[in-house]
KETORMAR-996502 format. One record per residue (C-alpha): x, y, z; chain; residue in three letters. Coordinates in steps of 0.5 Angstrom, whole numbers. Layout:
SITE	x	y	z	c	r
SITE	X	Y	Z	A	ALA
...
REM end
This chain:
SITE	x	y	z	c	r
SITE	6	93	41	A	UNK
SITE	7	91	33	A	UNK
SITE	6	83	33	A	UNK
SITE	12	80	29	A	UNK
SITE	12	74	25	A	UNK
SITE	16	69	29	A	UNK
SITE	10	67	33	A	UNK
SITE	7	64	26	A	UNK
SITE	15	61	24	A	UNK
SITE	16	53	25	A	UNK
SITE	21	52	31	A	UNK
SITE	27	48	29	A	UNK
SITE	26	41	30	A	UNK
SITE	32	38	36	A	UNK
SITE	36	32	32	A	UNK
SITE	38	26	36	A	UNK
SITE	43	21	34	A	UNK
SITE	39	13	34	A	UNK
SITE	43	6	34	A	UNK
SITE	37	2	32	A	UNK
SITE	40	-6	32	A	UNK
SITE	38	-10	26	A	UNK
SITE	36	-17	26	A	UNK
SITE	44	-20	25	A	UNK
SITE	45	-16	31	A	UNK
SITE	48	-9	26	A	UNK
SITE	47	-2	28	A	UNK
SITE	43	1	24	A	UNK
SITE	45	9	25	A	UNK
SITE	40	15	24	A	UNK
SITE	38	21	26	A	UNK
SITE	32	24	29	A	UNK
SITE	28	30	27	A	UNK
SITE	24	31	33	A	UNK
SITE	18	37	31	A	UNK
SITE	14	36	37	A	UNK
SITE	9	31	33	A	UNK
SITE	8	24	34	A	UNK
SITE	7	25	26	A	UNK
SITE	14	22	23	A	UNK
SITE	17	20	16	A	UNK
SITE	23	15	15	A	UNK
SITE	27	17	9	A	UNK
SITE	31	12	5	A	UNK
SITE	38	13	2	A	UNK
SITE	40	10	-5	A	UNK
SITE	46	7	-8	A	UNK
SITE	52	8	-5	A	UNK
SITE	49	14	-1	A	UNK
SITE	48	16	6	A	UNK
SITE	43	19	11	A	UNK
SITE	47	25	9	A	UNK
SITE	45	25	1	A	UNK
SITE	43	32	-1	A	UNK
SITE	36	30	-3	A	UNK
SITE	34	27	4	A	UNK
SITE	37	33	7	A	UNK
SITE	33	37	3	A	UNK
SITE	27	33	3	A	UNK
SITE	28	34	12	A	UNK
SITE	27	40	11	A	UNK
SITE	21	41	7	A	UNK
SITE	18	36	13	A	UNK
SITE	20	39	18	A	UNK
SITE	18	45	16	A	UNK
SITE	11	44	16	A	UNK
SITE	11	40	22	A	UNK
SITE	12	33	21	A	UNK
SITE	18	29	25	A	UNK
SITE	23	25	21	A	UNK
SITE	27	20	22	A	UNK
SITE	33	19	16	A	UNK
SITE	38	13	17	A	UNK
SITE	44	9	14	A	UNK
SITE	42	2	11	A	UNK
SITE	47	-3	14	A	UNK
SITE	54	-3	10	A	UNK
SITE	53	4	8	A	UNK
SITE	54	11	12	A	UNK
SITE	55	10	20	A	UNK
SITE	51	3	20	A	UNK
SITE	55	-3	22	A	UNK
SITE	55	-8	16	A	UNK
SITE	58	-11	9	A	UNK
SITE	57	-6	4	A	UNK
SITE	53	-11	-2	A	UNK
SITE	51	-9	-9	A	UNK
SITE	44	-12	-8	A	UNK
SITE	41	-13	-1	A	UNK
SITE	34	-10	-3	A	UNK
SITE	31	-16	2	A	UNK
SITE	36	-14	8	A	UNK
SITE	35	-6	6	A	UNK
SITE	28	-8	7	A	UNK
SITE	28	-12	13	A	UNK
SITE	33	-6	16	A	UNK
SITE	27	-2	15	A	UNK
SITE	23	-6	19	A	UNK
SITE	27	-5	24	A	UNK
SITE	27	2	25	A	UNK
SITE	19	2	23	A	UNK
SITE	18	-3	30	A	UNK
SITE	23	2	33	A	UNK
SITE	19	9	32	A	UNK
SITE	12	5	34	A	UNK
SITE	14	3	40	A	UNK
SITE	17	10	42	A	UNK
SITE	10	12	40	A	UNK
SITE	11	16	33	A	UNK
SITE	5	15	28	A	UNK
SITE	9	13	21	A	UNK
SITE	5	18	16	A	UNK
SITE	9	15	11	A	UNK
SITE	16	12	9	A	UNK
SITE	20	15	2	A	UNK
SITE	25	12	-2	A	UNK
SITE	29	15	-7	A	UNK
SITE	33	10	-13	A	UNK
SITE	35	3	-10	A	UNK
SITE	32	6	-4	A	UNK
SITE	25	7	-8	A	UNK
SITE	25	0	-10	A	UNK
SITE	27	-2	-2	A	UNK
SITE	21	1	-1	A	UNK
SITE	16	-2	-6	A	UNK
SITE	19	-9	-3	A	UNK
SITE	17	-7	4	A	UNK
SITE	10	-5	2	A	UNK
SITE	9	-10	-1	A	UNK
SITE	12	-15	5	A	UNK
SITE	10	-11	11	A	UNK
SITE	3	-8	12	A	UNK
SITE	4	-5	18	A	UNK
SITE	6	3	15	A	UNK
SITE	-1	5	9	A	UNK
SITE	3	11	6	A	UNK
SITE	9	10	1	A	UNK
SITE	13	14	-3	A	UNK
SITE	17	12	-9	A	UNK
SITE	23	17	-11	A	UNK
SITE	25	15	-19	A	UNK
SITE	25	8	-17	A	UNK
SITE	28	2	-22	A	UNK
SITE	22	-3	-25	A	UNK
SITE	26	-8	-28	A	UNK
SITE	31	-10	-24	A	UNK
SITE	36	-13	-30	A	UNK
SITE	36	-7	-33	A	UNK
SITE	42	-1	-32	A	UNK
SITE	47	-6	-29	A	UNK
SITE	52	-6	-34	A	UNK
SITE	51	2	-35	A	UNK
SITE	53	3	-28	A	UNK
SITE	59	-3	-27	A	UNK
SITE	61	-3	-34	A	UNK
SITE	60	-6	-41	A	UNK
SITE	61	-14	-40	A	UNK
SITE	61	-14	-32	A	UNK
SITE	57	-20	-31	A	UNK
SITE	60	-24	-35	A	UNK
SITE	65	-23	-32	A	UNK
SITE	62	-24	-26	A	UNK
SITE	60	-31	-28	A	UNK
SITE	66	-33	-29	A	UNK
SITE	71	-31	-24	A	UNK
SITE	65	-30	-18	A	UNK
SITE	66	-23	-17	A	UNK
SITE	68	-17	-20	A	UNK
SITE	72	-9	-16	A	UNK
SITE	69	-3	-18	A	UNK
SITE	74	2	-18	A	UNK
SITE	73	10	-19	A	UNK
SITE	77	13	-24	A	UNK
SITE	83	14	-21	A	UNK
SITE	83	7	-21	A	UNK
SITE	81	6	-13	A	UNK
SITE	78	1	-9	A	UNK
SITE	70	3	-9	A	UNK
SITE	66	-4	-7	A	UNK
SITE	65	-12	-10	A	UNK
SITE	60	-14	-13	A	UNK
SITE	60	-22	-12	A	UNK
SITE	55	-27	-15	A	UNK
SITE	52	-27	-10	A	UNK
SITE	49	-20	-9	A	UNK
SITE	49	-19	-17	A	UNK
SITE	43	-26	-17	A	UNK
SITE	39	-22	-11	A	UNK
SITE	38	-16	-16	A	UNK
SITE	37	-20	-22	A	UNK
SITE	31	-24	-17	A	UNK
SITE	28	-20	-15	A	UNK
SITE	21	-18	-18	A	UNK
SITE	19	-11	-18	A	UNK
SITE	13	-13	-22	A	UNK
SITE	12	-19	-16	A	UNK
SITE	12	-14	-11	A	UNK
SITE	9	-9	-14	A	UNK
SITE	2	-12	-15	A	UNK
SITE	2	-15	-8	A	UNK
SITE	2	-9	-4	A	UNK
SITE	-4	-8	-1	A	UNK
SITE	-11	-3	-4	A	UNK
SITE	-11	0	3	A	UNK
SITE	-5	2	2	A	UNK
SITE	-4	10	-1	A	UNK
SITE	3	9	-6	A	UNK
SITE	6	15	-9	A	UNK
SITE	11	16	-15	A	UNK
SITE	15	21	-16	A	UNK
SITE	19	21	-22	A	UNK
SITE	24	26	-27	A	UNK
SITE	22	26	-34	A	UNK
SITE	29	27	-36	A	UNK
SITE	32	22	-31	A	UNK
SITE	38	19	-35	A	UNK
SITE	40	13	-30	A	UNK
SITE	32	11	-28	A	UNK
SITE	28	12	-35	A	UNK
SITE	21	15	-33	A	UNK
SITE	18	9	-36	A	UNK
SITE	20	5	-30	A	UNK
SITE	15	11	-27	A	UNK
SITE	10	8	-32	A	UNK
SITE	10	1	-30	A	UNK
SITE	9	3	-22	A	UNK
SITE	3	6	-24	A	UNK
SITE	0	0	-27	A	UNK
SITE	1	-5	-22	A	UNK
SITE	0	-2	-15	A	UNK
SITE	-7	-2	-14	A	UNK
SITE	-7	4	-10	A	UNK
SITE	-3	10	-13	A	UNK
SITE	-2	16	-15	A	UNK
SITE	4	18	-21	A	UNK
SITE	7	25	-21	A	UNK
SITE	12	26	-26	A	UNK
SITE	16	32	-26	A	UNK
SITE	18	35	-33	A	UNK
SITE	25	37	-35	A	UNK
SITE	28	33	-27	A	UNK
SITE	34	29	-27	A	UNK
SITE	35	23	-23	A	UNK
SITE	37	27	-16	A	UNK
SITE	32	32	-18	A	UNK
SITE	38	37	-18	A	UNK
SITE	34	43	-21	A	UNK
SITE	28	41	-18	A	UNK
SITE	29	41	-11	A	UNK
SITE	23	45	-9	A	UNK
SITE	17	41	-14	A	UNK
SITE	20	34	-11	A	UNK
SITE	19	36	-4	A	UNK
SITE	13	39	-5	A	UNK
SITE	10	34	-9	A	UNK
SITE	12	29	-3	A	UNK
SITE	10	33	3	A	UNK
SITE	3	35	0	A	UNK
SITE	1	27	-1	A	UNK
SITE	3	25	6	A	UNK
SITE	-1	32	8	A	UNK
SITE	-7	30	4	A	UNK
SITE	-8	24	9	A	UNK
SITE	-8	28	15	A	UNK
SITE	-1	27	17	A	UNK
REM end
């Protein structure tokens, strides 16, 4: 009888729902890619995005596929999570992480790697440079300079706006309610210093960033900067790829998935 092919074909990993409780008692939502192996990548969402963005989904798949467990989860305040939705919070979004990194360790998973993509890719720049507890990190078109792009998002003159009345609606173009940006959060961006974190991170730990040579919302010099700083690292820029990597899906992963490999994941 002829073999098939299907004896060689990665089965589909199960999918398990996860509430995980942060240290202000939310629940942080996810959902667990279970290949089989204890080997598992935690992926991180960007800005006004969810578990569910496009890019992780597709960044699942290529993991999964080659047999590596994931977990992809929403930051508190976005998505399913529990929370207040805020304009910063890259220290609580990191603190979110550790949550689900000591959740994972103590059901046995062994973190090949944590990815982060946009604000999440400074989340996890932020993470490592606080907690040494995962050696393999990758950065997804990451912001370096934190009081850039601020009012190219939220409108010429926002932060004076900001400063004077407190806070300031964002709204979509039909004029509906999207979220606030108050003082409070704008100061937690503008303090916080990539630069800081960046050469604090440990040697021991190996850092990946990815980074599109035609990203028009991160410029690919903030890549640049990255790779200066964090003293173990690698950079890969990707020719001709916009911020979410619409066109070059297959080369963001395999880029993503080869580095975390390289280490025997």
């Amino acid at each position: 009888m002829a073999q098939t092919h299907d004896a060689f074909i990665t089965p589909p990993a199960s999918e398990e729902r996860v509430e995980i409780t942060n240290k202000h008692g939310e629940r942080l939502v996810g959902l667990l890619h279970n290949t089989g192996s204890n080997k598992i990548v935690v992926l991180c969402h960007g800005f006004i995005a969810t578990k569910n963005d496009s890019l992780i989904l597709d960044l699942t798949a290529a993991l999964t596929k080659n047999g590596i467990s994931v977990f992809r989860f929403d930051f508190s305040g976005n998505g399913e999570s529990e929370g207040q939705f805020e304009y910063g919070n890259y220290r609580k979004e990191a603190d979110d992480l550790h949550y689900v990194v000591l959740y994972l360790y103590q059901k046995n998973y062994d973190i090949a790697a944590v990815v982060g993509h946009s604000k999440g890719g400074d989340v996890v720049v932020l993470y490592a440079s606080i907690y040494d507890d995962v050696r393999t990190i990758v950065n997804l078109s990451g912001r370096f300079d934190l009081k850039k792009g601020i009012e190219e998002r939220i409108g010429e003159g926002s932060i004076d706006r900001i400063n004077k009345e407190g806070y300031l609606d964002i709204k979509d173009k039909y004029e509906n309610f999207n979220y606030r940006v108050t003082k409070e959060s704008l100061m937690e961006r503008l303090n916080t210093d990539m630069r800081a974190a960046s050469i604090s991170i440990s040697k021991e730990c190996r850092f990946l960033t990815v980074h599109g040579s035609a990203d028009k919302t991160i410029p690919v010099e903030d890549a640049y900067e990255f790779a200066k700083l964090i003293p173990n690292h690698k950079l890969h820029v990707i020719e001709g790829a916009n911020h979410n990597y619409t066109a070059h899906r297959k080369e963001v992963a395999e880029a993503v998935v080869n580095f975390i490999t390289s280490h025997g994941a």
